[in-house]
N, C-alpha and C positions, 0 to 999 in steps of 0.2 A: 171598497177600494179607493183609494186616491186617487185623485180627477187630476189625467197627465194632457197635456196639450203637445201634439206636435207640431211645434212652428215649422215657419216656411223654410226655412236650412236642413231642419231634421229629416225633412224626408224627398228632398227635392234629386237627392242621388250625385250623380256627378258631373255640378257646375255649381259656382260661386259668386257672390255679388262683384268678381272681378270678371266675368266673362263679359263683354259686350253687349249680348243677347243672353243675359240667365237666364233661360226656361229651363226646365227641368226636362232632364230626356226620358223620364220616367212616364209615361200614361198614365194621364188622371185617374184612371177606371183601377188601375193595377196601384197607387200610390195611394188610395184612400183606402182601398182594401185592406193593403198592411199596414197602414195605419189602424184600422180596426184590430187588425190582426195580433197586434203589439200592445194592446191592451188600451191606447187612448181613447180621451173622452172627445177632442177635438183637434183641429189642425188649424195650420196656418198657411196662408198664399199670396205670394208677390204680386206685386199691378203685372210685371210681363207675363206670368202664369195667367192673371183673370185673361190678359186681353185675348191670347193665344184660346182660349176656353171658350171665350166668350164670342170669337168669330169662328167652333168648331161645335164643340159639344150644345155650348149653349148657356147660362147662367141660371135659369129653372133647369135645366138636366142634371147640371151640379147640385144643386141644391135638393133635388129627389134622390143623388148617389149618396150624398153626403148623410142624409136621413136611411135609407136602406140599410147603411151602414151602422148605424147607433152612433152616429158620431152628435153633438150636441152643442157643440164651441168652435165656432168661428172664427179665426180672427185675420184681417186683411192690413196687408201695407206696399212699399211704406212712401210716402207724401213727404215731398222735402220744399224747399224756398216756399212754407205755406204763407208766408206773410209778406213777401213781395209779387207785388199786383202780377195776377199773368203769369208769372213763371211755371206755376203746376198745373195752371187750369187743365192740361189734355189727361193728368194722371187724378187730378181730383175728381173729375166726369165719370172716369173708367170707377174709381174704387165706390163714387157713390152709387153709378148704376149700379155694380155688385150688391152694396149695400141693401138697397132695397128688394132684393131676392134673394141674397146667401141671410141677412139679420143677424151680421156678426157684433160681436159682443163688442168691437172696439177696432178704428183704423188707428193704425201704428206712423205716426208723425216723427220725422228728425229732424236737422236742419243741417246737412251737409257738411262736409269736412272742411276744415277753416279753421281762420281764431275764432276762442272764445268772444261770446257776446255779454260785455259786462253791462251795459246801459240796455232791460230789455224793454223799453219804453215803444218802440216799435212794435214788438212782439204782443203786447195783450189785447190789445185790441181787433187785431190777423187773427187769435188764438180764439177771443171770445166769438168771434161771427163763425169763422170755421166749427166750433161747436154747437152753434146754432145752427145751421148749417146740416152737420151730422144727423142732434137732434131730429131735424127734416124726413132723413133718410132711416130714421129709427134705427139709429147706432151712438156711441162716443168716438172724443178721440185721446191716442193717450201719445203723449211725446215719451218718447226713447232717449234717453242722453247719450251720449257717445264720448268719452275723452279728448278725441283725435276730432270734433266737430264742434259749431258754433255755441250748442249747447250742452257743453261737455261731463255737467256733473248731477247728481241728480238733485241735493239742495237749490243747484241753478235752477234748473227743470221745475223744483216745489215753487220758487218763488215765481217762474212765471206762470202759474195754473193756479197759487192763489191771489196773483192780480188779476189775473183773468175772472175770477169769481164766475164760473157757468160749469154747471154740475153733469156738464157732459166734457168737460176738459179735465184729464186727469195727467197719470205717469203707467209709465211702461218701466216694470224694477229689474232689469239684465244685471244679476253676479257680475257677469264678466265687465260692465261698463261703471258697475260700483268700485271694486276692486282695484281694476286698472287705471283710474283713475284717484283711485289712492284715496276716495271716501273712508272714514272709519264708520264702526256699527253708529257710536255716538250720534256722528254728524249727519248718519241714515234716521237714528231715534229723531231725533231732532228736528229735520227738517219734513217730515211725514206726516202728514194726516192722513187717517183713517180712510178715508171719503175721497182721499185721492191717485190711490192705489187700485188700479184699474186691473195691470196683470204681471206675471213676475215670472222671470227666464230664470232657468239653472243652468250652471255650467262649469268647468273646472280650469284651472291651467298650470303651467309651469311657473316656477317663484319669478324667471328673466323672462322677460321682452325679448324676443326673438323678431330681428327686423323694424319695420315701422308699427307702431300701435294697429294701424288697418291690417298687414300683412299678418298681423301677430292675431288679430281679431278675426280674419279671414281663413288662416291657413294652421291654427295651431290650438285649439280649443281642446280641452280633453273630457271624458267623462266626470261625470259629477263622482268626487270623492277620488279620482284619480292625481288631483292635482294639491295644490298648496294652499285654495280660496275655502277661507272659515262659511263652509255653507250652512254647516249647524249655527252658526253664532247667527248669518245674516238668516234664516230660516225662523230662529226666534224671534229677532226683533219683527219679524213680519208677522206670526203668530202673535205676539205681544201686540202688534197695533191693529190684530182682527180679520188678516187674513188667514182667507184658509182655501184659497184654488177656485178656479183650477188651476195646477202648477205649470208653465211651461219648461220646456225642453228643448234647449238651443245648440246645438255641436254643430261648428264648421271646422272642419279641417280636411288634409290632403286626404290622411290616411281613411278618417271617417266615412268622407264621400266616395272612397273606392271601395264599400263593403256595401255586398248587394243590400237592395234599400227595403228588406226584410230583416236582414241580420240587425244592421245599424239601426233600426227601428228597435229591436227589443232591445238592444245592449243601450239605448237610449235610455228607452223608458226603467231597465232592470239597476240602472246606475242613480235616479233620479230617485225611485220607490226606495234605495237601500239608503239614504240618506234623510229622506223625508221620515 
């Protein structure tokens, strides 16, 4: 079967990276379950989920559920202002301790909504020690681009991870962040190596923008093949440059996170499997 990852949105239930306090009202014990449930291979979890975990259950407790479960892929975020001195340190501490008990496949790096950053001379050096760094804690890291944020595209995003030259600094490949920002497959072919393709979100949308690019990204996501994004096209050039999963699985929207986080789980994963 195809190795589906359920990221941190897909099964967090009903709250969103607009809530103040996102934690998930779902119990860990009851959320990995159905994840298992729903046929994936791994899941994903916000720093306010580890911390709430990790002063409850515990970070080895997790890491035995998570195994109990056949789940096998990890992946933790997301770390933002990584390259201005001090500004993350309380959320870099949290994701590394995790690190070195969950041995997730990769922490998830952005850089906050903003202008673009066209000069990223700043950045490779921030990026190269943070992945030494990582390295440390026996993980990578992989930067997310985001449209609506400083590192908005993911050609952006390739140029800065191959100045950074360290083979634990990759990319995080989101449909919805290639699309919406109006990358063509070409300019994906292109700007991509192999080696630095760490993990890769499905997801779907409507042809308009509904609201601000956040709200649109936050609140209106649809399943994979429900919408207007060429996921077979962007699908191959990812298989053409050697990947092959695990796949993730990203839906945020109103409607999604009001279906019990069983349902929404398989209609996840059954939307993801029909296109792959």
């Amino acid at each position: 079967m195809t190795p589906l990852v359920a990221t941190a949105w897909t099964s967090a239930g009903n709250t969103s990276p607009k809530h103040p306090l996102p934690i998930s009202p779902v119990p860990i014990t009851e959320r990995v379950a159905a994840v298992a449930a729903a046929g994936f291979t791994g899941m994903g979890l916000i720093a306010d989920d580890l911390r709430a975990i990790r002063d409850t259950l515990g970070f080895p407790a997790l890491r035995d559920l998570i195994a109990d479960h056949g789940l096998r892929h990890i992946e933790i975020e997301l770390l933002e202002h990584w390259w201005i001195p001090g500004a993350s340190d309380d959320v870099r501490s949290l994701l590394f301790d995790a690190a070195d008990i969950l041995a997730p496949a990769f922490i998830k790096i952005g850089s906050a909504p903003g202008p673009r950053i066209d000069d990223i001379t700043a950045l490779v050096q921030p990026l190269r020690e943070l992945a030494r760094q990582a390295t440390d804690h026996g993980t990578r890291v992989a930067i997310e681009t985001m449209p609506f944020s400083a590192i908005n595209t993911v050609p952006l995003g390739a140029e800065i991870v191959t100045a950074a030259a360290h083979p634990a600094a990759g990319l995080l490949v989101d449909a919805w962040h290639v699309f919406r920002a109006g990358t063509t497959l070409d300019e994906l072919r292109d700007a991509l190596a192999p080696e630095m393709i760490f993990g890769v979100e499905l997801d779907d949308a409507a042809a308009d923008v509904v609201g601000s690019l956040f709200d649109d990204t936050v609140d209106n996501r649809l399943l994979c093949g429900a919408g207007t994004f060429d996921l077979s096209g962007l699908i191959g050039v990812l298989r053409e440059l050697g990947f092959s999963g695990p796949w993730g699985v990203e839906i945020l929207s109103s409607e999604f996170r009001a279906l019990p986080v069983d349902e929404a789980l398989r209609q996840a994963a059954g939307s993801a499997l029909a296109v792959l």
